[in-house]
N, C-alpha and C positions, 0 to 999 in steps of 0.2 A: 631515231633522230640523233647527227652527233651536234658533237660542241659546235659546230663552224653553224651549222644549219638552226641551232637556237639562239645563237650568238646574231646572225642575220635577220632573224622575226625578230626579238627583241628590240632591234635598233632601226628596223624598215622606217621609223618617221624621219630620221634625217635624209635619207632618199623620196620620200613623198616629198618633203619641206624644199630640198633642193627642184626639185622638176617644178614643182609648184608655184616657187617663187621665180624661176627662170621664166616660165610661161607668163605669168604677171608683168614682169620687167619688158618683155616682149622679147626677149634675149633668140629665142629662135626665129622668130619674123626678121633680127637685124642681120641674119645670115642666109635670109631664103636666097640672093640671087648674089650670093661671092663670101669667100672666105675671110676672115679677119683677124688680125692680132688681138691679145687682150686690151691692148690701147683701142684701137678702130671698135670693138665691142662694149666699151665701157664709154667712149664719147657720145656712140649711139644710144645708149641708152641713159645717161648723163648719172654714171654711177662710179662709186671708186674703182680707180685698176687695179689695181693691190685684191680688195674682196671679190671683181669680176673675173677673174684671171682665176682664181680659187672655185670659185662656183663652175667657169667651164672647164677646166682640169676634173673637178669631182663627176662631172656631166659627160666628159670623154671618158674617164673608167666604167662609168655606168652604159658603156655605148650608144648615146645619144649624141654624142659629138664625134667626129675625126679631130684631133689634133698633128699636125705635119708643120719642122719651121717655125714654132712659133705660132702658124696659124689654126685658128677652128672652124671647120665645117659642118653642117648638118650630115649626120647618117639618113641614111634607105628610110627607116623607121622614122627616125625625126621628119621628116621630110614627108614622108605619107603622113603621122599622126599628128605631129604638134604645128602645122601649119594651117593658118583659118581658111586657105583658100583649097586646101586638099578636101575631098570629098568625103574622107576618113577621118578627118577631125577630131580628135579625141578630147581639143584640148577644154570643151564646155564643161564636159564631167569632171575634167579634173580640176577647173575652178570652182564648179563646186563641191567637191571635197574642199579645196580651201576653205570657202567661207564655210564650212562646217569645223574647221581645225578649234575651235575654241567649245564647241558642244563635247567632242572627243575627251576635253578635260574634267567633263561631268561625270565621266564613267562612273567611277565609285562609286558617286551618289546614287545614280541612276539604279547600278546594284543594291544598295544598300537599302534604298526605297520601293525600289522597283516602277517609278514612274519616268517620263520621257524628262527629258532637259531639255527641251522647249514645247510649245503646245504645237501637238497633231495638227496644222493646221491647211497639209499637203501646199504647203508655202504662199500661201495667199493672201498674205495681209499686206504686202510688200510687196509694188509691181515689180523691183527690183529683185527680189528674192523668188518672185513666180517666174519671170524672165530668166536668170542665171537657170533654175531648176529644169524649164520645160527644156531649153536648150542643152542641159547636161544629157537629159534622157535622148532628146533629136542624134546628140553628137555620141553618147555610148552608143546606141541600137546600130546609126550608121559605120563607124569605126569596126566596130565586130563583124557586122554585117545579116543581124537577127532577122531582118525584117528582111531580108532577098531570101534567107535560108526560108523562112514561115511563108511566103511568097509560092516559092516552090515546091512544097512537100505540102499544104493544105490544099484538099480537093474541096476546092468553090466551084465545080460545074455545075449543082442544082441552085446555087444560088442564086438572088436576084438582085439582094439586099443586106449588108451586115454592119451592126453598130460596134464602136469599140468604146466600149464603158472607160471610163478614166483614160481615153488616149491622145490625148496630150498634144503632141505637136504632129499628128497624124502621119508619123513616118513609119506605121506598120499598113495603113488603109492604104496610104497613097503604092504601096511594091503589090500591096494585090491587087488593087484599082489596075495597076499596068498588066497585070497576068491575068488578069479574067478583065474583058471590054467591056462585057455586059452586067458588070455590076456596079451597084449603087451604095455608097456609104457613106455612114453618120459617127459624127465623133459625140459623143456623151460627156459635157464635164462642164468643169463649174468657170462661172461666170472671166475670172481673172486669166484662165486657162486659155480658153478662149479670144481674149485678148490678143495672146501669143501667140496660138498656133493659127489665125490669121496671116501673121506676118511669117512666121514659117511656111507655110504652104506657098506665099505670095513666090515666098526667094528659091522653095527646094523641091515644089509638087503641081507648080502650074500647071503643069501638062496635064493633072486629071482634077484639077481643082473645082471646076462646074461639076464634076463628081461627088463631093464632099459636102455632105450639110454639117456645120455645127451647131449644134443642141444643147442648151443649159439644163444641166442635171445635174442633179446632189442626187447620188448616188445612196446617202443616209438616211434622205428623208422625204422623195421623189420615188413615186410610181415610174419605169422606166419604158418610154414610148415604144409603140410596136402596133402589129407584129411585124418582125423581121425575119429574115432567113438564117441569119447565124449574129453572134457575138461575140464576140475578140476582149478578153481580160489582158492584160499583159502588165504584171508587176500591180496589182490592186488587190490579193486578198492578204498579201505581207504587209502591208499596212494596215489591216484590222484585226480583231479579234475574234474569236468562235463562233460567238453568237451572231455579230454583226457580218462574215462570211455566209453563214447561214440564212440571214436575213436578204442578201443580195442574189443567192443562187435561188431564193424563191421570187425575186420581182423577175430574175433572167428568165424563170421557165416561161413566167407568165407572159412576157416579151418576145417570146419563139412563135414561131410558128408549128403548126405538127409535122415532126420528121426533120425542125429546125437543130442548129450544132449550134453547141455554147465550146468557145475556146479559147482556156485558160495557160496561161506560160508563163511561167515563173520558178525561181528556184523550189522543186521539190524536191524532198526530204527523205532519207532510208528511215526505217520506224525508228531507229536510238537519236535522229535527228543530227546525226555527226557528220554525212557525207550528200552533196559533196561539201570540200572544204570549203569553198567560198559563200555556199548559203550559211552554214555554220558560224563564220564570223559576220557574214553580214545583218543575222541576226542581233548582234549587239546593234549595230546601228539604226536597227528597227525599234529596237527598247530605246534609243537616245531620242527618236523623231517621229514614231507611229505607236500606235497603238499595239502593233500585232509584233508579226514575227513571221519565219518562214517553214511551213508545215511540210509536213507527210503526206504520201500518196494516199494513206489509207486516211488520214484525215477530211482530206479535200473528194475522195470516193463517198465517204458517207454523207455526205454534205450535198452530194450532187444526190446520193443517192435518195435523200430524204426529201428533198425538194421536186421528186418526181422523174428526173433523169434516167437516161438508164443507156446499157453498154459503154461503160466507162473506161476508157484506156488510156494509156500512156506512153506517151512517146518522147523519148531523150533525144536531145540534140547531141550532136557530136562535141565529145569532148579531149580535146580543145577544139575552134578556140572557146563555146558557149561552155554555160554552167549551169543552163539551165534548163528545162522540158517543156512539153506540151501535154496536157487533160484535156480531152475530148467527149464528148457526149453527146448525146441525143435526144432532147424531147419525144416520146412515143405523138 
């Protein structure tokens, strides 16, 4: 690594802070349908022109903006990602990372102690906080495009039925609801969650919606209904710890059917735990707000393996643009 390139990690929060705060401002919604001067952008959004003119000048280097004339326009990118009416949306996630910008300043502690800087409480104590959350997850999987890729490459031919434990706003069930007609699926989570991914399916997955049951489960403390044909993990055992992964791959078997697939995706881990890079740091963010962290293949193999599973494989997604895999298994 040289200078320029530790020089850029070092300082990447004034680049988050700017997109962040621009997204907020609504700064790229006052340019979806025409270009503007930093006056016309700074009326719109009723902010000084002196610091708006500054913000989209920093947002044009970062090429998120065209500037021409004086004027600013949305890029290619801006335009597919930070617009709430594009299908790619990115921009849920990255509000919330905002409102997590003040947890970020607990690091040290959180090092220093080794517990979260706020309670685990997979954002539920606050309809506004479960809201901003489920929709972060809705709008990264769509932006990426996780859920068309897992869509396509998992063989649900035998299936009839599959539950997705902790799935949220059910934008992984509803892309395989569309790729296999003949199946049936259940979303698994807790009560606040639920809530939400209501109203999401109403807006993003009508189309297989009388498809969908949702199911109030705690996951912690809930026997988990069945049997089912297969189950779909995605981003649930980075938020726990050893044991408590443990404890969940044994209600999963019990929850199969025989010859049923449990299927797990999430950032997995090389055994020194360093690559890829993005699991590796987003493991700090698991120490700030979850209990867990994000493990290794061989970790999450003995885990299935103990709990009765068995022909355990692994499958990477392509990277870019994913970072993350699929764990596969089988109930005998």
């Amino acid at each position: 690594m040289d200078f320029g390139e530790l020089a850029r990690l070092a300082g990447a929060h004034a680049e988050a802070r700017a997109i962040q705060v621009a997204l907020r401002l609504g700064l790229f919604e006052a340019l979806a349908t025409a270009p503007l001067e930093g006056a016309g952008i700074s009326t719109a959004l009723g902010t000084d022109r002196r610091a708006t003119e500054l913000l989209a000048g920093a947002l044009a280097a970062l090429g998120l903006l065209e500037k021409n004339d004086n004027h600013f326009a949305l890029t290619e990118t801006a335009r597919r990602h930070l617009l709430q009416s594009s299908d790619q949306y990115l921009g849920g996630m990255i509000l919330f990372d905002e409102a997590l910008w003040a947890v970020w300043g607990e690091l040290e502690e959180s090092i220093r102690n080794g517990a979260p800087a706020r309670t685990p409480d997979m954002f539920q104590s606050d309809p506004a906080d479960t809201e901003r959350f489920i929709r972060a997850m809705d709008s990264l999987v769509r932006a990426r495009g996780d859920a068309r890729w897992v869509a396509r490459h998992v063989d649900l031919a035998a299936a009839r039925t599959i539950a997705d434990l902790g799935g949220g706003p059910a934008t992984y069930v509803a892309e395989l609801l569309r790729r296999w007609p003949e199946l049936k699926a259940a979303i698994y989570d807790l009560p606040a969650t639920l809530a939400v991914a209501r109203r999401v399916i109403a807006e993003r997955a009508a189309d297989v919606a009388a498809r969908i049951e949702l199911v109030k489960v705690d996951y912690l403390s809930d026997p988990l209904p069945g049997p089912v044909d297969a189950l779909f993990l995605s981003n649930i055992i980075h938020s726990e710890d050893e044991a408590t992964n443990q404890q969940i791959f044994a209600k999963c078997f019990r929850a199969l059917t025989a010859g049923g697939t449990i299927i797990i995706k999430d950032h997995v881990m090389n055994q020194q735990l360093t690559e890829p890079q993005a699991g590796a740091v987003f493991s700090l963010y698991l120490l700030l707000t979850t209990r867990g962290r994000n493990y290794a293949f061989g970790e999450i193999e003995g885990w299935l393996m103990g709990a009765g599973f068995r022909d355990v494989r692994l499958v990477p997604l392509p990277s870019p643009p994913f970072t993350s895999s699929l764990v596969l298994a089988e109930r005998p």
